[in-house]
N, C-alpha and C positions, 0 to 999 in steps of 0.2 A: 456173629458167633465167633468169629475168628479172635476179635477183640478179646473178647469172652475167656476164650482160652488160653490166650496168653498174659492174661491178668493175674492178679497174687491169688485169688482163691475161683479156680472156673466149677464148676460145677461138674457131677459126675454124667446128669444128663447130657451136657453142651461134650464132654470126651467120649461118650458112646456115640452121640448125632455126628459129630465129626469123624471118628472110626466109620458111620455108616458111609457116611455119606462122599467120603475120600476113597472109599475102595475100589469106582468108576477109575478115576485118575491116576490111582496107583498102579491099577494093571495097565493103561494108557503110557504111565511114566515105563514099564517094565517093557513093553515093545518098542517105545523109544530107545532105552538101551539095546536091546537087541536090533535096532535099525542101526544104530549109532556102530556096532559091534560087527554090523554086516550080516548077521544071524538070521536078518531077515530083510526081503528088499521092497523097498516103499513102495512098489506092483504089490507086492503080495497084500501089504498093509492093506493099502488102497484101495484093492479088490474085497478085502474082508470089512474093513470098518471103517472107511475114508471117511465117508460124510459124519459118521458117530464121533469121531475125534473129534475134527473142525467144530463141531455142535458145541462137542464138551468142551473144549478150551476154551468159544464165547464166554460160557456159563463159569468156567475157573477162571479165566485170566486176572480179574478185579479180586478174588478172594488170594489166587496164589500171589499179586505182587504187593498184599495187603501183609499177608504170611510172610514172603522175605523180608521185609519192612522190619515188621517185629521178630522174626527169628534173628535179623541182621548177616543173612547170608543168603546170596544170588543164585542156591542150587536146587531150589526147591523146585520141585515140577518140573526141570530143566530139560529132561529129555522129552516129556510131554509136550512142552513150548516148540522144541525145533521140532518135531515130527509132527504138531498141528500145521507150523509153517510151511514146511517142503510139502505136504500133502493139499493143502491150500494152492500154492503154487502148481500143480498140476492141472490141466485139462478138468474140465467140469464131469462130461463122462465117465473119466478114471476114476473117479471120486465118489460117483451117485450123489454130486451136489445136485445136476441139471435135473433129478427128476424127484429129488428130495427137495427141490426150490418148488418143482412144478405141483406136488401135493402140497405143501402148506400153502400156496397159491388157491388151488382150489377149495382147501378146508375151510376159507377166508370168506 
């Protein structure tokens, strides 16, 4: 889709599916600034939507550095990227990876 859209004529379906479907990482990229800004501290993050970040940046990483490719600039999802890393980076606990690993473990 990404393609799609940066091609000479995308479709208006492929600009509404990508509207939907980027507003997850938009609001992700918006606490990143406000992480980046101090506004808010990677505990708080962490506490609220740790494991949900980390999730979603598997899920964008391959689309967003597909996206700077063809936009040809490195800032796209940028604060998204560092604030899945540093959260990543913490304690499994801090995170609700350790019991967000343990349920998809048992749904298995």
């Amino acid at each position: 889709m990404i393609e799609r859209l940066w091609s000479d004529d995308p479709t208006n379906d492929d600009i509404v599916l990508y509207d939907q479907l980027s507003r997850w990482p938009a609001l992700i990229e918006m606490l990143g600034v406000l992480y980046d800004e101090k506004a808010l501290t990677l505990d708080v993050i962490a506490k609220a939507w740790g494991i949900h970040i980390i999730d979603a940046w598997r899920v964008w990483e391959k689309p967003t550095k597909k996206l700077r490719t063809l936009a040809k600039t490195e800032v796209v999802f940028v604060y998204f990227e560092l604030l899945s890393r540093d959260l990543a980076g913490l304690p499994p606990e801090l995170t609700g990876r350790g019991a967000a690993e343990e349920e998809r473990a048992e749904a298995t």
